[in-house]
DRENDREN-185607 format. One line per 10 residues: for each residue x, y, z of C-alpha. Coordinates in Angstrom, 2 decimals, decimal comma. Example, Ala and Ser with C-alpha at 12.3 -4.5 7.8 and 13.67 -1.06 7.14 Angstrom:
12,30 -4,50 7,80 ~ 13,67 -1,06 7,14
//
This chain:
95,54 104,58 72,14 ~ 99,29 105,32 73,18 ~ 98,78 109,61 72,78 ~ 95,77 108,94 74,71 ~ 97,42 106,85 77,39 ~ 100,33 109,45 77,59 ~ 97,66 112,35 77,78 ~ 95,49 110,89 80,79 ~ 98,67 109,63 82,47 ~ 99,88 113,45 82,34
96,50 114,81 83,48 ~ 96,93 112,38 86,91 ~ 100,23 113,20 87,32 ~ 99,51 117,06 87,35 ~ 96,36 115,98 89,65 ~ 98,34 113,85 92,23 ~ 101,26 115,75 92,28 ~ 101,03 116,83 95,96 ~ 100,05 112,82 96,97 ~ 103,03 111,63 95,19
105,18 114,24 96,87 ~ 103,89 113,09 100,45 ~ 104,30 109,99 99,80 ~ 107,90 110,40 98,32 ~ 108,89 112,49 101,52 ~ 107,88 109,56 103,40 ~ 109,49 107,17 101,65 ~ 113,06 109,64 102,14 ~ 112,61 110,30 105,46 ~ 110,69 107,56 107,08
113,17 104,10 106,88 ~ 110,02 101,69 107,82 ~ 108,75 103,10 103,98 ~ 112,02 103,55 102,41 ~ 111,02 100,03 100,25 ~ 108,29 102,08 98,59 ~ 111,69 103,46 95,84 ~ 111,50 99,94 94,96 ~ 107,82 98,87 94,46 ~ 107,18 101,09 90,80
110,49 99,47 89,77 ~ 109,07 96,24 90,10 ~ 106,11 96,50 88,65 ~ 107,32 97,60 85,74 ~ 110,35 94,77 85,69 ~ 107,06 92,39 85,82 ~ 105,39 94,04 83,46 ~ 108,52 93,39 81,23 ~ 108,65 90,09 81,97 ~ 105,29 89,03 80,82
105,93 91,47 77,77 ~ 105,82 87,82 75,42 ~ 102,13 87,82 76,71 ~ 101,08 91,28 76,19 ~ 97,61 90,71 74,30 ~ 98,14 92,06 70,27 ~ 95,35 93,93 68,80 ~ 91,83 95,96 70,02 ~ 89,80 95,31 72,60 ~ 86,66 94,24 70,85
84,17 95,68 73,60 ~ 86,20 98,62 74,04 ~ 83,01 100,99 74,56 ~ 82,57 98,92 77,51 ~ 86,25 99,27 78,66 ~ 86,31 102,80 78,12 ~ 82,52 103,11 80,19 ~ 83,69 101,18 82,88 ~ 87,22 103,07 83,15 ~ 85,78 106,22 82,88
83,22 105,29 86,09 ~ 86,65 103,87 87,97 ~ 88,25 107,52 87,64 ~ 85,59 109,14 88,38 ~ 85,18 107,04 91,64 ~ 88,54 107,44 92,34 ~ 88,02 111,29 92,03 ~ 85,16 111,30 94,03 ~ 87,33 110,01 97,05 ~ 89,68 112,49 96,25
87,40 115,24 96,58 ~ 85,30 113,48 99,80 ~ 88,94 112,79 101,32 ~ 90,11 116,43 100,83 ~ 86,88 118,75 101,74 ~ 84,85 116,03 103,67 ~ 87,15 114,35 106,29 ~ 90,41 115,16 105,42 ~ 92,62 112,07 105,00 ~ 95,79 111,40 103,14
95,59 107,73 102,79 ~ 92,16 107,81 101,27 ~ 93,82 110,19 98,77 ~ 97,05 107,85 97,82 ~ 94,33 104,64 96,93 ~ 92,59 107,01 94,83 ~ 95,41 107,17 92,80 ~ 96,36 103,34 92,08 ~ 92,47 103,16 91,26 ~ 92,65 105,99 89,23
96,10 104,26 87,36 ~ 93,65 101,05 86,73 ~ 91,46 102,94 85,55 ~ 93,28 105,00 83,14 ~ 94,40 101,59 81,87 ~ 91,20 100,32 81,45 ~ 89,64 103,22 79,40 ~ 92,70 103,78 77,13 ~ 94,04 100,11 76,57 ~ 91,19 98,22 77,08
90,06 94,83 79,29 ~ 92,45 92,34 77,46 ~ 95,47 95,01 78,47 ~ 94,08 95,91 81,86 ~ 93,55 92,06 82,62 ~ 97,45 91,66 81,60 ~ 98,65 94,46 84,34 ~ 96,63 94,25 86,83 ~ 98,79 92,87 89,07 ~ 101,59 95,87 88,46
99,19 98,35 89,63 ~ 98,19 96,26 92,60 ~ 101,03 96,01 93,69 ~ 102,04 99,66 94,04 ~ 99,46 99,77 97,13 ~ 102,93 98,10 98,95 ~ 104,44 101,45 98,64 ~ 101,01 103,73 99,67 ~ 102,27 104,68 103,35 ~ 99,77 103,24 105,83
98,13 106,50 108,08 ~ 99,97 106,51 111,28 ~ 97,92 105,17 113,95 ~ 96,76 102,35 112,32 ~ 100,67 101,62 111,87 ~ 101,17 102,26 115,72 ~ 98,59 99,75 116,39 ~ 99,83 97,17 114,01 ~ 103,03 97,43 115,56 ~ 101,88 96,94 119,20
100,43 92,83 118,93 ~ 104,01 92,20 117,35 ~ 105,99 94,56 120,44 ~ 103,88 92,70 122,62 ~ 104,99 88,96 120,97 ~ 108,65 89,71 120,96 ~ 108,32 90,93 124,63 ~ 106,89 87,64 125,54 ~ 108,92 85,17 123,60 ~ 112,16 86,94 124,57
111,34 86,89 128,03 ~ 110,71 83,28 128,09 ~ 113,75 82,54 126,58 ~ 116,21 84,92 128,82 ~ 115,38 82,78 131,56 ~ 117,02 80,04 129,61 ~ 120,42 82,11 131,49 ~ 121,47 81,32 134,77 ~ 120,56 82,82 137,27 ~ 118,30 85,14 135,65
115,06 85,97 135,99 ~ 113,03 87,96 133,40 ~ 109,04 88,85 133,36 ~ 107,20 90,74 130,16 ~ 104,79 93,57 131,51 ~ 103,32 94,39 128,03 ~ 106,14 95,85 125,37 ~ 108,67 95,83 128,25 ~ 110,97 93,00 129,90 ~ 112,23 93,41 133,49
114,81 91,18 133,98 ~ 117,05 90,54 137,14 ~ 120,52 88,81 136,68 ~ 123,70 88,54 139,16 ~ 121,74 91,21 141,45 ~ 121,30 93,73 138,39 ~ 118,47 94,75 137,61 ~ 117,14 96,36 134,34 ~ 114,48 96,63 131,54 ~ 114,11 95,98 127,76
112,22 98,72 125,95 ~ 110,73 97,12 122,75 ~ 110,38 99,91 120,88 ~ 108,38 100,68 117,66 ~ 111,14 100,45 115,33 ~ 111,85 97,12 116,99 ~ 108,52 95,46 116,30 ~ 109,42 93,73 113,49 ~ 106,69 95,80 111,07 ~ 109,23 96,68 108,95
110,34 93,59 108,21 ~ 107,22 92,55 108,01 ~ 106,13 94,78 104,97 ~ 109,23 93,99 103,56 ~ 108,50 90,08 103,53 ~ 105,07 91,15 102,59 ~ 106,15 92,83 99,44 ~ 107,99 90,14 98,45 ~ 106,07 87,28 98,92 ~ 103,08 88,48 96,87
106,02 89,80 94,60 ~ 107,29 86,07 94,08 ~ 104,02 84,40 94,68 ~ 102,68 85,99 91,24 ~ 105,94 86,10 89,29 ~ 105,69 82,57 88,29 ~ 102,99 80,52 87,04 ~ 101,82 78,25 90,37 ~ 98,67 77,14 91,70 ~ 96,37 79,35 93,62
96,91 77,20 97,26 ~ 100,15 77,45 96,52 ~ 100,49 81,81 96,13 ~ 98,56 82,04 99,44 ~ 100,93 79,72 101,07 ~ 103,57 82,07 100,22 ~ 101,59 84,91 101,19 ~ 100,65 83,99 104,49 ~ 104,08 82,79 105,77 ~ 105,25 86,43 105,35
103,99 86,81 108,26 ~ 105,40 84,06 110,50 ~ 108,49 84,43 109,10 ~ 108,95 88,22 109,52 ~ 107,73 87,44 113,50 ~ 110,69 84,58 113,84 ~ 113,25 86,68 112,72 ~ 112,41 90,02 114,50 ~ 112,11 87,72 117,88 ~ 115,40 86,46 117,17
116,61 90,03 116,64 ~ 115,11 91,14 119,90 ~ 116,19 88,16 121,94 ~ 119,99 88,45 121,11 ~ 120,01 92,13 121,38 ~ 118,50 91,00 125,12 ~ 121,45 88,90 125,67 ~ 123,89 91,76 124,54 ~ 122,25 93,99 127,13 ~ 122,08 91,37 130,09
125,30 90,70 129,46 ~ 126,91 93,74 129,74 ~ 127,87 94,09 125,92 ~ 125,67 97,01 125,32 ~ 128,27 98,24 122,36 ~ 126,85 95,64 120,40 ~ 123,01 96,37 120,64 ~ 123,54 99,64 119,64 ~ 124,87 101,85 116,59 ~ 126,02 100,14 113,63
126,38 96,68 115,37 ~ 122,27 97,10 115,67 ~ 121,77 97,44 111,95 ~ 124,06 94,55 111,17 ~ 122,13 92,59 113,26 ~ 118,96 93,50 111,43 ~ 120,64 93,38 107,98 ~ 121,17 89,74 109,30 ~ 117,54 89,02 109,59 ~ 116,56 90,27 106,51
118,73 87,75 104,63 ~ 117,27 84,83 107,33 ~ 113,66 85,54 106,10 ~ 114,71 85,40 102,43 ~ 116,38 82,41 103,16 ~ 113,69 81,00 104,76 ~ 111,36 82,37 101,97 ~ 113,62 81,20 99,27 ~ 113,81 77,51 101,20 ~ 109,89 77,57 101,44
109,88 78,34 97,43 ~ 112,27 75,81 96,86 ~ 109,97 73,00 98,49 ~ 106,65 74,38 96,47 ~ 108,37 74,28 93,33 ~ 110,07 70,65 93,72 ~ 107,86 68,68 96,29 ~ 104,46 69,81 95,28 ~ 104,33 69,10 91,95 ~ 100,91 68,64 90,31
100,11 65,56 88,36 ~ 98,60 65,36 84,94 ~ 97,79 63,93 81,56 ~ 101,92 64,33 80,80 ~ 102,90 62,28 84,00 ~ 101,71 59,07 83,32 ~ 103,87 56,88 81,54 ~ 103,86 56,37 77,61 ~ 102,28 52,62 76,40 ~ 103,72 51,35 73,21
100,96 49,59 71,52 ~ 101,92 47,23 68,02 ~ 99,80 45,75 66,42 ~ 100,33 42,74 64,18 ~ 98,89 41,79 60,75 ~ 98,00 37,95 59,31
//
């Protein structure tokens, strides 16, 4: 099982070679994907984690495993070839590779071993780049947000006056007059992946109910949005009032360094309460009866 593991994983290797290479280059030169480094490195820290629960032995309906495997890669493949001659796509291309990983899994190791990992494979999709213009328009509902919420709260100032027009802010203050640009790298999507990442990442890496792991999951997504409209907002104030040095150049990416540890301290905090306030009652809970009985 382990030579033929180490065989198929060579054969995909040698296959994706020019999709891994992409999607390395992106990861180097692109800093909204730079997280993708990290994402193999976790899945296999998880995988050594649960290494205590690694199912011992052979798959009893292997045939099956190996059947259904084999139809996985070749499904996989099929997208390859459709997404390289058909309608050429790249991101097509880079999912037909983490199915093609499950699948190798499957038809080498078996279901008990595929059930085991799944979640390690999964969870390399986080580092598949996503194809650019559905990025752009992800990134324009959360432009569009920090416009808004930024404007509304410049006019907290004195004497100032500013209006959102879409991903811009026109403001007016002490008879200046300007305008905020929130730019793509300012949306907040990269944050947003981030948090992603790693609430799915901590949502599975403990034993926790199911409402609970979507709870995580879904405040990603709030969370990420707070912190980015903070980030805008006091880069606004910077601006407005005439400290431009400090929404700019390195005092920029301190500032965004800054929200990243917010959101996993908001994250962490939100953990925190699901692991000590909702607590899930049972069998062990109730309290112990001492029952003698007496003999005449």
């Amino acid at each position: 099982m382990t030579v033929q593991a180490i065989l198929l994983a060579a054969v995909l290797v040698v296959h994706y070679w020019y999709v891994l290479a992409g999607m390395t280059s992106i990861w180097k030169n692109n800093g909204d994907w730079s997280h993708g480094y990290i994402i193999p490195l976790f899945s296999l820290y998880y995988l050594y984690m649960r290494l205590d629960r690694m199912p011992r032995g052979f798959d009893p309906h292997r045939h099956a495993s190996m059947a259904a495997g084999a139809a996985i890669i070749v499904a996989a493949f099929a997208v390859y070839l459709f997404s390289t001659f058909g309608n050429p796509m790249e991101y097509p291309k880079r999912l037909s590779l983490v199915a093609s990983i499950m699948g190798a899994v499957l038809m080498t190791c078996g279901w008990p071993i595929a059930r085991w990992s799944w979640f390690a494979v999964a969870f390399l999709i986080f580092a598949v780049p996503l194809p650019q213009h559905l990025y752009v328009q992800m990134t324009m509902p959360l432009r569009f947000i920090a416009a808004n919420v930024s404007s509304a709260l410049l006019n907290l100032i004195p004497d100032m006056e500013a209006q959102a027009k879409g991903a811009l802010v026109e403001y007016i203050y002490q008879s200046r007059t300007g305008t905020l640009d929130i730019e793509q790298a300012c949306s907040g999507i990269r944050l947003m992946m981030t948090m992603m990442a790693l609430g799915v990442a901590m949502a599975f890496v403990s034993e926790r109910p199911v409402w609970q792991r979507l709870t995580m999951i879904l405040a990603c997504v709030p969370i990420s949005i707070f912190c980015n409209i903070v980030r805008v907002t006091t880069t606004g104030f910077f601006v407005v009032l005439g400290k431009d040095e400090l929404a700019r150049g390195t005092w920029h990416t301190m500032l965004g360094l800054g929200m990243l540890f917010i959101a996993f301290g908001l994250y962490g905090a939100l953990s925190y309460v699901l692991n000590n306030v909702f607590v899930d009652g049972g069998p062990d809970d109730e309290p112990a009866v001492n029952v003698q009985g007496s003999a005449s």
